[in-house]
C-alpha positions in Angstrom: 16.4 -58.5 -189.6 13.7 -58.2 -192.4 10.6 -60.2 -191.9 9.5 -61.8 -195.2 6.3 -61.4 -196.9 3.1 -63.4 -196.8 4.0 -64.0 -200.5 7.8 -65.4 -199.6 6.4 -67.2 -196.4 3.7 -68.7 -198.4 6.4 -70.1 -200.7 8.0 -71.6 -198.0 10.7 -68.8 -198.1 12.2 -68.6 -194.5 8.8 -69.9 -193.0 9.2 -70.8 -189.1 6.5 -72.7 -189.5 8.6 -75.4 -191.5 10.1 -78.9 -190.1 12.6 -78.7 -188.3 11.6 -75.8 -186.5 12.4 -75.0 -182.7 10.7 -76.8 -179.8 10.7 -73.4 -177.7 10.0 -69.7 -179.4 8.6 -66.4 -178.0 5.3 -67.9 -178.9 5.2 -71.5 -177.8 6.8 -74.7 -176.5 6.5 -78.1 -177.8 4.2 -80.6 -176.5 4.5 -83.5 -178.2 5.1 -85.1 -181.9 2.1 -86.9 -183.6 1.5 -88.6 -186.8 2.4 -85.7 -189.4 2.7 -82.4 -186.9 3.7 -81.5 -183.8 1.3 -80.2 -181.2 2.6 -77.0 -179.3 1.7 -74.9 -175.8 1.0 -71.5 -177.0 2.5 -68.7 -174.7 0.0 -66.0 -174.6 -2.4 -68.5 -172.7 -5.6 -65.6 -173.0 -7.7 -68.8 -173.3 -6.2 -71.5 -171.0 -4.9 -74.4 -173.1 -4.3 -73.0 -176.2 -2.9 -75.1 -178.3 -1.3 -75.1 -181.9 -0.9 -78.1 -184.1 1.6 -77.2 -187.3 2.0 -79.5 -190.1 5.3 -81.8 -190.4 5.0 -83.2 -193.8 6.2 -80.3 -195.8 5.2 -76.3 -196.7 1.8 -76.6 -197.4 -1.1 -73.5 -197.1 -3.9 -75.3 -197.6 -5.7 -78.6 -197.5 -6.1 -78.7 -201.1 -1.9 -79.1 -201.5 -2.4 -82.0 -199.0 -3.2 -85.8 -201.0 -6.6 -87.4 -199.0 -4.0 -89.6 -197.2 -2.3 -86.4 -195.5 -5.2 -84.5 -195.0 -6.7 -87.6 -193.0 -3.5 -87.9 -191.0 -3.5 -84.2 -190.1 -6.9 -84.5 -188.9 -6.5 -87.4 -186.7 -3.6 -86.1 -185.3 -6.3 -82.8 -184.8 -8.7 -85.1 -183.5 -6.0 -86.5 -180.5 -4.7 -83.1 -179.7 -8.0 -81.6 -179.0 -9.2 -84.7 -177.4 -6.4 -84.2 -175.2 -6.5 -80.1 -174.4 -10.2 -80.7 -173.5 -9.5 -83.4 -171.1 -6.7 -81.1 -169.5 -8.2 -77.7 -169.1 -11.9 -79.4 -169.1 -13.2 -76.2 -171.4 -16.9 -75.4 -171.8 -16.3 -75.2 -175.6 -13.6 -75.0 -177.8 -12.7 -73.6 -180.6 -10.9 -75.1 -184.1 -9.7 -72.9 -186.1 -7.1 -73.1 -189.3 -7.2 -69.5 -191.2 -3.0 -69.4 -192.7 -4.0 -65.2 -192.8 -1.1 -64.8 -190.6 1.4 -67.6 -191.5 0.5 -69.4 -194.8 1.4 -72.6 -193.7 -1.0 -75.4 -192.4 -2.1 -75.8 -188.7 -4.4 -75.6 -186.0 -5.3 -73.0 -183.0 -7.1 -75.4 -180.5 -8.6 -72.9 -178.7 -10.6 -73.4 -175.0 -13.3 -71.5 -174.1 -15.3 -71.1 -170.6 -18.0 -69.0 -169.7 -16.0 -66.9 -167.5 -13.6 -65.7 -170.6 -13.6 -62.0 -172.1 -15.1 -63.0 -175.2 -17.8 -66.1 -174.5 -20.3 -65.8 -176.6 -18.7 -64.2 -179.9 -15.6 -65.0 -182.1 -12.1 -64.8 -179.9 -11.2 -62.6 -183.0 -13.1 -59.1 -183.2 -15.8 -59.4 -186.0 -14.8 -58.1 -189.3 -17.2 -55.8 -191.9 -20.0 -58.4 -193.7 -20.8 -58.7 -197.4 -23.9 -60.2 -198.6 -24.0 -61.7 -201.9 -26.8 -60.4 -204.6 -29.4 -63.5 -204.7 -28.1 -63.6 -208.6 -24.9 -64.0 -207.1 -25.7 -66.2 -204.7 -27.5 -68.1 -207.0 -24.1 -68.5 -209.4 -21.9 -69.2 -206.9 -23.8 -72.2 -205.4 -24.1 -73.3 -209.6 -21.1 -73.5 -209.4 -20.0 -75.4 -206.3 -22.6 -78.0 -207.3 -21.3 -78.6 -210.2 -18.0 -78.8 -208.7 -18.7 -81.2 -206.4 -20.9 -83.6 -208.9 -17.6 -83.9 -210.8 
């Protein structure tokens, strides 16, 4: 079987990620159905409790495609799902995280950390090579966010 492409996936092309979608994969099992997504165990468990919370609505890769009324569903069904991993597993921290690199569709790793893990301290992801921005390009690129946000 071919996989698809981030481009087809992100497309909504054969995405897994899309409603209806199984309740039990190689990678998780389903927990429980919220307001607009569904909260799942995930199966590699490197962090005890990790949870992911996938958008219902429809194929969407980002919050911008969401109207203010899904976006503020989608984040208080975030808001009860983490609520509830942390009073489970009782972390030290956790983690929130929504990136789409991977599968360009909406959700959420809820992610538990403790002291005692491999990787307290630093990202659970290995750190990646850093840019910095010229200051005249810093200086643009905040121009322009300003402006886009007087608007």
């Amino acid at each position: 079987m071919t996989h698809p492409s981030w481009e087809q996936l992100a497309q909504g092309q054969n995405c897994p990620f899309d409603a209806p979608r199984a309740a039990s994969t190689d990678s998780w099992e389903q927990v429980a159905s919220l307001e607009v997504s569904t909260l799942y165990l995930a199966k590699n468990q490197a962090y005890r409790g990790h949870c992911i919370l996938i958008l219902d609505l429809r194929h969407a890769t980002r919050p911008d495609q969401l109207t203010a009324a899904e976006w503020t569903s989608f984040c208080a069904d975030l808001h009860r799902a983490e609520t509830a991993v942390v009073r489970a597993v009782q972390p030290d921290h956790i983690n929130v995280a929504s990136l789409g690199n991977v599968m360009p569709h909406l959700h959420w790793h809820i992610i538990p950390r403790y002291r005692a893990d491999p990787r307290w301290g630093s990202p659970i992801w290995p750190e990646e090579a850093q840019r910095r921005l010229t200051a005249a390009e810093e200086d643009a690129l905040k121009g322009i966010l300003r402006q886009l946000l007087a608007d």
